[in-house]
C-alpha positions in Angstrom: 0.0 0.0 0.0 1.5 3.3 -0.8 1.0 6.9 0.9 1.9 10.0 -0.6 3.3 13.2 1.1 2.4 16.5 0.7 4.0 18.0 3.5 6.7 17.6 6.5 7.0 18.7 9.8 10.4 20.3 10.6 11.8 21.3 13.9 15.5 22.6 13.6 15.8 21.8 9.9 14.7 17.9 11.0 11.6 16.2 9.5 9.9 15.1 12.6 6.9 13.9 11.1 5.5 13.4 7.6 1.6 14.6 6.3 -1.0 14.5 3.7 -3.8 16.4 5.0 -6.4 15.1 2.8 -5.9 11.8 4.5 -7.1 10.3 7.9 -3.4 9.0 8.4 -1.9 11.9 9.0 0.2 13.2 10.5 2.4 9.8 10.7 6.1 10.4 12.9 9.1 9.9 11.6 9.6 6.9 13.9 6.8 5.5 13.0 7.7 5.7 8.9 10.8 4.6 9.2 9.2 0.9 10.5 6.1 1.2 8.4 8.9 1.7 5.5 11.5 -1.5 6.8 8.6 -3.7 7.7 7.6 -3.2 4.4 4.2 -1.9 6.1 3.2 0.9 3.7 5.3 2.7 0.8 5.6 6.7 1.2 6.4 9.0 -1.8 6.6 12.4 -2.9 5.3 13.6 -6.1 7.5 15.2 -8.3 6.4 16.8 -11.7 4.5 13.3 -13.4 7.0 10.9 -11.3 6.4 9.2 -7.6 9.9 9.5 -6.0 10.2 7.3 -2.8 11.1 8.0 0.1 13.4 5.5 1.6 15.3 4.8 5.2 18.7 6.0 5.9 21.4 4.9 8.5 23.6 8.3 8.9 26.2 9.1 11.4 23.0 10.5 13.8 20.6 7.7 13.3 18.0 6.9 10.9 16.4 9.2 8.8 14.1 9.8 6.0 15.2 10.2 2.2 13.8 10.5 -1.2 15.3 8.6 -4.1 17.6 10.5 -6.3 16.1 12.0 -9.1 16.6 14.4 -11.6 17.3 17.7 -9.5 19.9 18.3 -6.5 17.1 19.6 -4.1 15.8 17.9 -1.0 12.2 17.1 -2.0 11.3 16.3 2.1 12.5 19.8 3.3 11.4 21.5 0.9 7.7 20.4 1.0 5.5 22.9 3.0 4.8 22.5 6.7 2.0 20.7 8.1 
């Protein structure tokens, strides 16, 4: 099952929780996306231009985190989304 995201919550330049708000899900925590994502529980993407970009778990140097796939522009599609 797939969700996508319209907007992020951001404290500090961190993404603390991801939204749509046309959809009774949301808001859903990063926490909480990050094991929906690895136990393969639901599928979140962003929507860029025509194209569904997913978003994807990271291990960094701080912890896990929240990503989009690589696509065709340098920006960071989560932090740039509006607040929710």
């Amino acid at each position: 099952m797939k969700r996508q995201i319209t907007s992020t919550k951001k404290e500090d330049g961190v993404i603390t929780a991801i939204c749509n708000s046309t959809k009774w899900w949301s808001p859903v925590s990063t926490s909480q996306a990050i094991r929906e994502i690895e136990n393969k529980t639901y599928r979140y993407y962003v929507r860029i231009g025509f194209d569904e970009v997913d978003i994807h778990v990271v291990n960094g140097a701080n912890g896990k985190y929240l990503r989009t796939d690589r696509d065709k522009t340098e920006r960071n599609n989560l932090l740039e989304l509006p607040d929710c």
